[in-house]
Short mmCIF file of the C-alpha atoms (twelve columns), coordinates in Angstrom:
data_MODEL
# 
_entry.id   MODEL 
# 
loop_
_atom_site.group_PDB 
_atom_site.id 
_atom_site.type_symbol 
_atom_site.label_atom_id 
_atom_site.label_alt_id 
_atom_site.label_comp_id 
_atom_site.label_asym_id 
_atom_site.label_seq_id 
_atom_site.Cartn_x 
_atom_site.Cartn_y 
_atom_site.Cartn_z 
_atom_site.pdbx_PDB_model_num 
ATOM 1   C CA . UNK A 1   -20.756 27.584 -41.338 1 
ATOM 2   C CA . UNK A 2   -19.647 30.655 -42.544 1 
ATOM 3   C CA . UNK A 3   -16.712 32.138 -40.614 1 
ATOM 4   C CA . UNK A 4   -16.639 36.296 -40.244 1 
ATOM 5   C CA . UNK A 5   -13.472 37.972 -41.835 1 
ATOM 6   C CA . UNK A 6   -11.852 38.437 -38.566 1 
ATOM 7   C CA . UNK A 7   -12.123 34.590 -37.778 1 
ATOM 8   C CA . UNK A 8   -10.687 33.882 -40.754 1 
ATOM 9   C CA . UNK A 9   -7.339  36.734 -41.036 1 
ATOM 10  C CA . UNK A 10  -6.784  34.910 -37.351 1 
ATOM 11  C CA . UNK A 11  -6.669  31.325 -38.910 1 
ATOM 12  C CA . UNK A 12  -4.490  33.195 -41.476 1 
ATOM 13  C CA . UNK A 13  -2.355  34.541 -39.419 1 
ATOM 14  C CA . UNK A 14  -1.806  31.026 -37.644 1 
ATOM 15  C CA . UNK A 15  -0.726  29.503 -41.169 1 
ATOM 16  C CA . UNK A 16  -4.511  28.493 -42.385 1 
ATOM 17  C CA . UNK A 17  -3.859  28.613 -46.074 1 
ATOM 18  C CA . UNK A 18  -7.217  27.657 -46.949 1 
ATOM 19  C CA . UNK A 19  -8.796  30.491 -44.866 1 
ATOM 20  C CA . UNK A 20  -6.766  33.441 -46.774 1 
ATOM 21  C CA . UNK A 21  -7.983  31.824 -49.914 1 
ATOM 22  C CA . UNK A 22  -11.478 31.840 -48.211 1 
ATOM 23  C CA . UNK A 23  -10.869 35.581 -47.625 1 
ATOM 24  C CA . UNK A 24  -9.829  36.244 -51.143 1 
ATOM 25  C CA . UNK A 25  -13.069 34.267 -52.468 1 
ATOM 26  C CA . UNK A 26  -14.995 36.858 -50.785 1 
ATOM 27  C CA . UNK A 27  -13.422 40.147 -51.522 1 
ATOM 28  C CA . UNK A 28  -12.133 39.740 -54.857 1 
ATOM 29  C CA . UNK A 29  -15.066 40.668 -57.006 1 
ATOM 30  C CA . UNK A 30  -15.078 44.257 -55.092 1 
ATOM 31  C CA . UNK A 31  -11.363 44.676 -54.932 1 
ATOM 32  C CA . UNK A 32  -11.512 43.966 -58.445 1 
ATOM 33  C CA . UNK A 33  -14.268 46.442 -59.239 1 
ATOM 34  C CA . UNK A 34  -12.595 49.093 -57.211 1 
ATOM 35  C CA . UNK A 35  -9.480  48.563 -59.100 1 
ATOM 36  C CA . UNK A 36  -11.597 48.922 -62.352 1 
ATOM 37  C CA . UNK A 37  -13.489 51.961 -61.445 1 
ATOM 38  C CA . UNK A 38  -10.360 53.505 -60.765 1 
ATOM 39  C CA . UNK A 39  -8.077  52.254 -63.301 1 
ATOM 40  C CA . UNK A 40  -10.648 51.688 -66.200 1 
ATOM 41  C CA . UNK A 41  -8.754  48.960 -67.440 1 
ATOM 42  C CA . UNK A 42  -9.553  44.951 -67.202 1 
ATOM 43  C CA . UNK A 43  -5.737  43.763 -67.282 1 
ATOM 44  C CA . UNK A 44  -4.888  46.668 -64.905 1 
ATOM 45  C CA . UNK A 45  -7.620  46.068 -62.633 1 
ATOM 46  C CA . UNK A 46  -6.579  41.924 -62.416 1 
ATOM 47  C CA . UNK A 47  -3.031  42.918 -62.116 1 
ATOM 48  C CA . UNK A 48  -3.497  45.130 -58.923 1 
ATOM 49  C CA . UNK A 49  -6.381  42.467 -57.614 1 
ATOM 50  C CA . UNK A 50  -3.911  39.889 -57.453 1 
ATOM 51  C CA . UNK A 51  -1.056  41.852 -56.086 1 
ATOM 52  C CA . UNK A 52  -3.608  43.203 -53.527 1 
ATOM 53  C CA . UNK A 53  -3.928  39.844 -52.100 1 
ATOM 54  C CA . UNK A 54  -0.070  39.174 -52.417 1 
ATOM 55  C CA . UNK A 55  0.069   41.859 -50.706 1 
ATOM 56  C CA . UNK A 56  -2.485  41.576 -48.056 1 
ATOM 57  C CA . UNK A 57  -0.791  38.114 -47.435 1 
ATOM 58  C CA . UNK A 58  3.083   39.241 -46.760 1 
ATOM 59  C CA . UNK A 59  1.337   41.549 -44.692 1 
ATOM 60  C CA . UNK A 60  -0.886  39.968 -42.403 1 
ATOM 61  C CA . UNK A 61  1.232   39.422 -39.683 1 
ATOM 62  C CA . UNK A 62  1.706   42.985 -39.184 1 
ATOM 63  C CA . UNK A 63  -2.271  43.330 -39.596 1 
ATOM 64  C CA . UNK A 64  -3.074  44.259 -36.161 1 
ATOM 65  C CA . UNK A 65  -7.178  44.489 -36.379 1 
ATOM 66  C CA . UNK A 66  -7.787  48.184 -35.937 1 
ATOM 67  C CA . UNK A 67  -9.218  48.686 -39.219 1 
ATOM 68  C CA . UNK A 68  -11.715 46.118 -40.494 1 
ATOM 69  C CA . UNK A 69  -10.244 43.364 -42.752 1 
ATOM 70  C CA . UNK A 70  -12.162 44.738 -45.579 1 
ATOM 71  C CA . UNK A 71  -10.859 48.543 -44.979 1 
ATOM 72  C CA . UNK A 72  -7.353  47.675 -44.956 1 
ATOM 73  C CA . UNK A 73  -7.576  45.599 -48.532 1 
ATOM 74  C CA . UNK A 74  -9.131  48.662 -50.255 1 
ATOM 75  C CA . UNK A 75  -6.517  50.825 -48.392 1 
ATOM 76  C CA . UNK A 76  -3.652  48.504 -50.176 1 
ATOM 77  C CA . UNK A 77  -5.804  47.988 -53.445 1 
ATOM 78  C CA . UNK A 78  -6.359  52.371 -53.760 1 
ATOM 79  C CA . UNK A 79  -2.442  52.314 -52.603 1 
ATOM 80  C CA . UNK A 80  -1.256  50.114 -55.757 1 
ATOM 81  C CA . UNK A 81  -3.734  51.686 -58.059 1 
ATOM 82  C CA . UNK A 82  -2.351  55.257 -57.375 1 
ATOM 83  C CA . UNK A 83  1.607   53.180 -57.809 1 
ATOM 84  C CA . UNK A 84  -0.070  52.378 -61.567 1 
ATOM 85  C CA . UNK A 85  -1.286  55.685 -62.355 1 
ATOM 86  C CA . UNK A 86  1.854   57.258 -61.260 1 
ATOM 87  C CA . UNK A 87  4.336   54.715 -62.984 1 
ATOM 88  C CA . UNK A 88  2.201   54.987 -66.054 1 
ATOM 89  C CA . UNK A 89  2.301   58.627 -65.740 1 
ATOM 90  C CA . UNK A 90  -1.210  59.486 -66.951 1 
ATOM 91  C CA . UNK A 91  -4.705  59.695 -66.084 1 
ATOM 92  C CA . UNK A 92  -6.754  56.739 -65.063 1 
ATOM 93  C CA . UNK A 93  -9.356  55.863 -67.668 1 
ATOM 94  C CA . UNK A 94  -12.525 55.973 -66.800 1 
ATOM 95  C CA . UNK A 95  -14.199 54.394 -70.200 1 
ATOM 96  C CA . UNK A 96  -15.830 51.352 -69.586 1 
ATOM 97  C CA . UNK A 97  -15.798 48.584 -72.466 1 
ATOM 98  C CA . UNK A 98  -19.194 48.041 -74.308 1 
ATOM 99  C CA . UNK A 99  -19.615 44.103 -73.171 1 
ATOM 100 C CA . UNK A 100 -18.602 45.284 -69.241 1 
ATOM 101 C CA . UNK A 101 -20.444 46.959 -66.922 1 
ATOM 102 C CA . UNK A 102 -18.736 46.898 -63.030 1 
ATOM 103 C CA . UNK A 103 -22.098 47.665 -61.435 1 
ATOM 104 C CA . UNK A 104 -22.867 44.520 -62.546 1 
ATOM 105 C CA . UNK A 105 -19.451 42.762 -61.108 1 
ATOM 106 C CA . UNK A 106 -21.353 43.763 -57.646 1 
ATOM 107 C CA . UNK A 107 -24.692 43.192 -58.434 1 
ATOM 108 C CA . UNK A 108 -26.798 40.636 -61.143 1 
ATOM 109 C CA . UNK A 109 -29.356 42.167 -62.989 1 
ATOM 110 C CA . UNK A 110 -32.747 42.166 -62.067 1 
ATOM 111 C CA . UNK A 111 -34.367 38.675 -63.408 1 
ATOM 112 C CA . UNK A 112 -37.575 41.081 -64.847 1 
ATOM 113 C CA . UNK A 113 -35.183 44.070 -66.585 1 
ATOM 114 C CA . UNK A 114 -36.450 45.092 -69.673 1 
ATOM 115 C CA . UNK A 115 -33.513 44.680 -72.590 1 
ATOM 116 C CA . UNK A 116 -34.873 48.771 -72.737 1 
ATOM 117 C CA . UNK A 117 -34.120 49.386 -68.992 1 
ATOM 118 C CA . UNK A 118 -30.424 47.542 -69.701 1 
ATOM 119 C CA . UNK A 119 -29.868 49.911 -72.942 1 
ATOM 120 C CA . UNK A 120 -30.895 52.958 -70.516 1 
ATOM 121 C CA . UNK A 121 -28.959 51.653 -67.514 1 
ATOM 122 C CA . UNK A 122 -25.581 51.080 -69.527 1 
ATOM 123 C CA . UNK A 123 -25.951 54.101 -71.337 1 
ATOM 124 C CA . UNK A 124 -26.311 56.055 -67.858 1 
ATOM 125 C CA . UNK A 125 -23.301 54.263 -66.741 1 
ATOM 126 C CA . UNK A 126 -21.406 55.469 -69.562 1 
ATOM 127 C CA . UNK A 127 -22.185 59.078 -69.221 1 
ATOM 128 C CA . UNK A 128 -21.609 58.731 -65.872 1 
ATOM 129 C CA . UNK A 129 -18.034 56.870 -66.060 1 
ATOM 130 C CA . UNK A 130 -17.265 59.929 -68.694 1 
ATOM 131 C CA . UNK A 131 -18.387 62.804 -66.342 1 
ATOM 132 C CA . UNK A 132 -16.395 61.000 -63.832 1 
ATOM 133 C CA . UNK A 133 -13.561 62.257 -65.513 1 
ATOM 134 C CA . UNK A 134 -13.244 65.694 -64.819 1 
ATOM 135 C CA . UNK A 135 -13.160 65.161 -61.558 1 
ATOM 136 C CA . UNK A 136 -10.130 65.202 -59.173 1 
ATOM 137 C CA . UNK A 137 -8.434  61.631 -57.750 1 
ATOM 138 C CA . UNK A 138 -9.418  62.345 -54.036 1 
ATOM 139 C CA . UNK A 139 -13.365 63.193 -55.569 1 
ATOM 140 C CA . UNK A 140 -13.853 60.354 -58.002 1 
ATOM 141 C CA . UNK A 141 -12.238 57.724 -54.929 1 
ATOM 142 C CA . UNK A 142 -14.889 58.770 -52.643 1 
ATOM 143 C CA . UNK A 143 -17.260 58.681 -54.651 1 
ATOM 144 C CA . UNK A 144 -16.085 55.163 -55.859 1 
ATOM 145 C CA . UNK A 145 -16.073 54.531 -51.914 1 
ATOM 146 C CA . UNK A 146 -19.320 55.996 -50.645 1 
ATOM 147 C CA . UNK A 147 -21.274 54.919 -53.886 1 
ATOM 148 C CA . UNK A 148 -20.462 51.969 -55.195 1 
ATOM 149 C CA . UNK A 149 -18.678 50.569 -52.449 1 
ATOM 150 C CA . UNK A 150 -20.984 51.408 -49.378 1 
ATOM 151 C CA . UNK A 151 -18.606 52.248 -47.439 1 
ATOM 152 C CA . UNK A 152 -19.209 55.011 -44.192 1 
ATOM 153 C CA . UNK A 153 -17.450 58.103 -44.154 1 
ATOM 154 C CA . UNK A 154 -15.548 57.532 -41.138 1 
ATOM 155 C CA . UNK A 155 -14.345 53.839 -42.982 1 
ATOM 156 C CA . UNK A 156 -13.231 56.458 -46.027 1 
ATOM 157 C CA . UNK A 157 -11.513 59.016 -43.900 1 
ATOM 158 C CA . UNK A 158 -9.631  55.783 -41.969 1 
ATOM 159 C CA . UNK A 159 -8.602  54.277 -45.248 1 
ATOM 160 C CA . UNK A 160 -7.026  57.550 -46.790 1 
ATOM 161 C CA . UNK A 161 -5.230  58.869 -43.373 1 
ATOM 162 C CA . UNK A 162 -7.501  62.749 -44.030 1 
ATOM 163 C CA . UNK A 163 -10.200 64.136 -41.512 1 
ATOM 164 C CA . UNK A 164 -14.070 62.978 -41.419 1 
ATOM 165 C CA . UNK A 165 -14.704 66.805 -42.982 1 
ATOM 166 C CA . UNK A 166 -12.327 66.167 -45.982 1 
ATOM 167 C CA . UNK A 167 -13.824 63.214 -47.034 1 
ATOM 168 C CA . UNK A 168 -17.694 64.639 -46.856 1 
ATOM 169 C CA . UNK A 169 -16.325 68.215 -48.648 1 
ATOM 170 C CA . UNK A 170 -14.844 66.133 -51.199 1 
ATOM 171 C CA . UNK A 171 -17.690 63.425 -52.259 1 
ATOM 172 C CA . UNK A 172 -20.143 66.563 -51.572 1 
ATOM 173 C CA . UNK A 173 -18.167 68.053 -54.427 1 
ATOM 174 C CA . UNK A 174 -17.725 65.663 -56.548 1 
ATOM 175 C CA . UNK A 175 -21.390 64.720 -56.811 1 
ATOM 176 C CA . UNK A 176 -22.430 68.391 -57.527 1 
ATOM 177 C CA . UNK A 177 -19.647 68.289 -60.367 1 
ATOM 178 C CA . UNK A 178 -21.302 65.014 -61.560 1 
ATOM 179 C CA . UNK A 179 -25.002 66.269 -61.641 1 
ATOM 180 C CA . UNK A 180 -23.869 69.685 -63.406 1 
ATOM 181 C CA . UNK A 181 -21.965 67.313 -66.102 1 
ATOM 182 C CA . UNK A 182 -25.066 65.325 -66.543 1 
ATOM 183 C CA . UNK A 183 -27.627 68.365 -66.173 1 
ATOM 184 C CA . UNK A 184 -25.025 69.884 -68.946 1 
ATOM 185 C CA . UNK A 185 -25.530 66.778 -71.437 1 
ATOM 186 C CA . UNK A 186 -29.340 66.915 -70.582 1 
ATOM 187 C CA . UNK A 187 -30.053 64.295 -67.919 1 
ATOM 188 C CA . UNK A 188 -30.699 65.160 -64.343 1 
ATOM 189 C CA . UNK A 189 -29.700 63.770 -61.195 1 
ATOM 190 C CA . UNK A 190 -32.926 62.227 -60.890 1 
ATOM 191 C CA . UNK A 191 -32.510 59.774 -64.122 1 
ATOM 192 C CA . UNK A 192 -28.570 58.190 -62.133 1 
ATOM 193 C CA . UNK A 193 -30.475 57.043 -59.301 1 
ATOM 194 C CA . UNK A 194 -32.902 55.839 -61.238 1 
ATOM 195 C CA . UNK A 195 -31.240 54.052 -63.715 1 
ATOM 196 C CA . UNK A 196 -28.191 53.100 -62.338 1 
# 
Protein backbone atom coordinates (compact mmCIF):
# COMPACT_ATOMS: atom_id res chain seq x y z
CA UNK A 1 0.00 0.00 0.00
CA UNK A 2 1.37 3.06 -0.95
CA UNK A 3 0.90 5.85 1.60
CA UNK A 4 0.32 9.69 0.06
CA UNK A 5 3.07 12.27 1.16
CA UNK A 6 0.88 13.80 3.69
CA UNK A 7 0.31 10.32 5.45
CA UNK A 8 3.66 9.85 5.57
CA UNK A 9 5.24 13.74 6.90
CA UNK A 10 2.35 12.83 9.73
CA UNK A 11 4.03 9.42 10.65
CA UNK A 12 7.17 11.63 10.46
CA UNK A 13 6.23 14.00 12.48
CA UNK A 14 5.15 11.29 15.19
CA UNK A 15 8.87 9.86 15.13
CA UNK A 16 8.29 7.25 12.03
CA UNK A 17 11.85 7.10 10.87
CA UNK A 18 11.15 4.76 8.23
CA UNK A 19 8.40 6.97 6.70
CA UNK A 20 10.82 10.19 6.22
CA UNK A 21 13.16 7.80 4.56
CA UNK A 22 10.05 6.64 2.53
CA UNK A 23 9.56 10.35 1.69
CA UNK A 24 13.11 10.88 0.69
CA UNK A 25 12.94 7.59 -1.63
CA UNK A 26 10.39 9.39 -3.51
CA UNK A 27 11.54 12.90 -3.98
CA UNK A 28 15.11 12.58 -4.25
CA UNK A 29 15.62 11.94 -7.91
CA UNK A 30 13.68 15.44 -8.60
CA UNK A 31 15.20 17.35 -5.76
CA UNK A 32 18.30 16.15 -7.12
CA UNK A 33 17.58 17.17 -10.70
CA UNK A 34 16.36 20.52 -9.61
CA UNK A 35 19.50 21.04 -7.74
CA UNK A 36 21.39 20.05 -11.00
CA UNK A 37 19.52 22.16 -13.39
CA UNK A 38 20.24 24.92 -11.26
CA UNK A 39 23.62 24.35 -10.04
CA UNK A 40 25.05 22.40 -13.11
CA UNK A 41 27.20 20.53 -11.00
CA UNK A 42 26.89 16.61 -9.84
CA UNK A 43 28.79 17.07 -6.35
CA UNK A 44 26.87 20.37 -5.86
CA UNK A 45 23.65 19.04 -6.77
CA UNK A 46 24.21 15.75 -4.10
CA UNK A 47 25.50 18.12 -1.57
CA UNK A 48 22.30 20.38 -1.47
CA UNK A 49 20.00 16.99 -2.06
CA UNK A 50 21.16 15.68 1.06
CA UNK A 51 21.12 18.80 3.09
CA UNK A 52 17.59 19.35 1.63
CA UNK A 53 16.41 16.38 3.42
CA UNK A 54 18.50 17.29 6.62
CA UNK A 55 16.86 20.02 6.35
CA UNK A 56 13.36 19.10 5.61
CA UNK A 57 13.82 16.74 8.69
CA UNK A 58 14.91 19.42 11.58
CA UNK A 59 12.13 21.09 10.13
CA UNK A 60 9.19 19.08 10.04
CA UNK A 61 7.78 19.82 13.15
CA UNK A 62 7.31 23.31 12.24
CA UNK A 63 5.84 21.95 8.76
CA UNK A 64 2.36 22.95 9.24
CA UNK A 65 0.67 21.46 5.80
CA UNK A 66 -0.25 24.62 3.95
CA UNK A 67 1.97 24.04 1.16
CA UNK A 68 2.14 20.53 -0.30
CA UNK A 69 5.00 18.32 1.04
CA UNK A 70 6.54 18.39 -2.31
CA UNK A 71 6.34 22.44 -2.62
CA UNK A 72 7.98 23.07 0.54
CA UNK A 73 11.19 20.61 -0.33
CA UNK A 74 11.80 22.51 -3.62
CA UNK A 75 11.20 25.78 -1.64
CA UNK A 76 14.25 24.59 0.82
CA UNK A 77 16.20 22.80 -2.10
CA UNK A 78 15.93 26.49 -4.53
CA UNK A 79 16.70 28.18 -0.89
CA UNK A 80 20.18 26.23 -0.41
CA UNK A 81 20.99 26.33 -4.05
CA UNK A 82 20.77 30.21 -4.17
CA UNK A 83 23.11 29.88 -0.34
CA UNK A 84 25.73 27.95 -2.98
CA UNK A 85 25.65 30.33 -5.69
CA UNK A 86 26.01 33.18 -3.39
CA UNK A 87 28.84 31.64 -1.10
CA UNK A 88 30.57 30.60 -4.26
CA UNK A 89 30.09 33.97 -5.58
CA UNK A 90 29.51 33.16 -9.26
CA UNK A 91 27.13 32.06 -11.74
CA UNK A 92 25.48 28.70 -11.66
CA UNK A 93 26.67 26.49 -14.50
CA UNK A 94 24.44 25.43 -16.68
CA UNK A 95 26.80 22.85 -18.83
CA UNK A 96 25.71 19.53 -18.57
CA UNK A 97 28.47 16.63 -18.64
CA UNK A 98 28.59 14.51 -21.91
CA UNK A 99 27.65 10.94 -20.08
CA UNK A 100 24.55 12.97 -18.05
CA UNK A 101 21.54 14.06 -19.19
CA UNK A 102 18.87 15.24 -16.10
CA UNK A 103 15.87 14.80 -18.39
CA UNK A 104 16.71 11.49 -18.16
CA UNK A 105 17.12 11.48 -14.08
CA UNK A 106 13.11 12.10 -14.48
CA UNK A 107 12.32 10.12 -17.23
CA UNK A 108 13.93 6.58 -19.02
CA UNK A 109 14.30 6.68 -22.50
CA UNK A 110 11.94 5.43 -24.78
CA UNK A 111 12.62 1.43 -25.18
CA UNK A 112 12.27 2.11 -29.37
CA UNK A 113 14.70 5.54 -29.50
CA UNK A 114 16.80 5.52 -32.30
CA UNK A 115 20.75 5.92 -31.08
CA UNK A 116 19.99 9.05 -33.95
CA UNK A 117 16.97 10.43 -31.97
CA UNK A 118 19.41 10.16 -28.57
CA UNK A 119 22.38 12.08 -30.56
CA UNK A 120 19.55 14.75 -31.59
CA UNK A 121 17.86 14.78 -28.19
CA UNK A 122 21.23 15.34 -26.15
CA UNK A 123 22.46 17.67 -28.52
CA UNK A 124 19.08 19.78 -28.10
CA UNK A 125 19.58 19.53 -24.47
CA UNK A 126 22.87 21.00 -24.71
CA UNK A 127 21.97 23.99 -26.71
CA UNK A 128 19.28 24.38 -24.63
CA UNK A 129 21.21 24.11 -21.09
CA UNK A 130 23.69 26.82 -22.94
CA UNK A 131 20.90 29.29 -24.01
CA UNK A 132 19.70 28.82 -20.56
CA UNK A 133 22.40 30.87 -19.59
CA UNK A 134 21.70 34.20 -20.48
CA UNK A 135 18.88 34.21 -18.76
CA UNK A 136 18.15 35.80 -15.32
CA UNK A 137 17.90 33.46 -11.84
CA UNK A 138 14.11 34.23 -11.29
CA UNK A 139 13.61 33.18 -15.45
CA UNK A 140 15.74 30.08 -15.71
CA UNK A 141 13.92 28.79 -11.97
CA UNK A 142 10.61 28.98 -13.50
CA UNK A 143 11.32 27.66 -16.23
CA UNK A 144 13.16 24.79 -14.34
CA UNK A 145 9.71 24.77 -12.33
CA UNK A 146 7.00 24.96 -14.96
CA UNK A 147 9.06 22.74 -17.48
CA UNK A 148 10.79 20.22 -16.17
CA UNK A 149 9.26 20.06 -12.95
CA UNK A 150 5.43 20.32 -13.79
CA UNK A 151 4.74 22.31 -11.40
CA UNK A 152 1.40 25.02 -11.62
CA UNK A 153 1.96 28.53 -11.52
CA UNK A 154 0.19 29.20 -8.44
CA UNK A 155 2.62 26.09 -6.74
CA UNK A 156 5.66 28.49 -8.30
CA UNK A 157 4.38 31.79 -7.09
CA UNK A 158 3.75 29.90 -3.38
CA UNK A 159 7.23 28.49 -3.37
CA UNK A 160 9.09 31.87 -4.18
CA UNK A 161 6.80 34.27 -1.81
CA UNK A 162 6.08 36.77 -5.54
CA UNK A 163 2.52 37.28 -7.16
CA UNK A 164 0.75 34.68 -9.70
CA UNK A 165 1.59 37.67 -12.50
CA UNK A 166 5.38 37.63 -11.67
CA UNK A 167 5.83 34.21 -12.07
CA UNK A 168 3.81 33.96 -15.66
CA UNK A 169 5.78 37.49 -16.88
CA UNK A 170 8.86 35.85 -15.94
CA UNK A 171 8.68 32.11 -17.52
CA UNK A 172 6.74 34.05 -20.49
CA UNK A 173 10.08 35.79 -20.81
CA UNK A 174 12.32 33.52 -20.38
CA UNK A 175 10.94 31.14 -23.00
CA UNK A 176 10.86 33.94 -25.69
CA UNK A 177 14.66 34.58 -24.69
CA UNK A 178 15.18 30.78 -25.15
CA UNK A 179 13.48 30.41 -28.64
CA UNK A 180 15.33 33.71 -29.97
CA UNK A 181 18.75 31.96 -28.64
CA UNK A 182 17.86 28.84 -30.45
CA UNK A 183 16.16 30.61 -33.60
CA UNK A 184 19.70 32.65 -33.40
CA UNK A 185 21.89 29.29 -33.59
CA UNK A 186 19.38 27.99 -36.29
CA UNK A 187 16.87 25.70 -34.57
CA UNK A 188 13.35 26.72 -33.88
CA UNK A 189 11.10 26.31 -31.11
CA UNK A 190 9.46 23.66 -32.89
CA UNK A 191 12.68 21.15 -32.94
CA UNK A 192 12.83 21.60 -28.27
CA UNK A 193 9.52 20.18 -28.05
CA UNK A 194 10.21 17.84 -30.32
CA UNK A 195 13.29 16.55 -29.34
CA UNK A 196 13.52 17.12 -25.91
Amino acid sequence: MTRTDEELVARSRSGDVDSFNQLIVRWERPIYALAYRVLGREEDARDVCQDTFLRAYRALPGFKGQAKFSSWLYRIALNLCRDWIRRQQRAPVSQMPEDIDPAELLAATEPTESIEDLVARREMSALVADAMQSLTEEQRTAIILKEYHGMTFQEIADMQGCPLSTVKTRLYQGLSQLRRQLERRGHGIHELVRRT
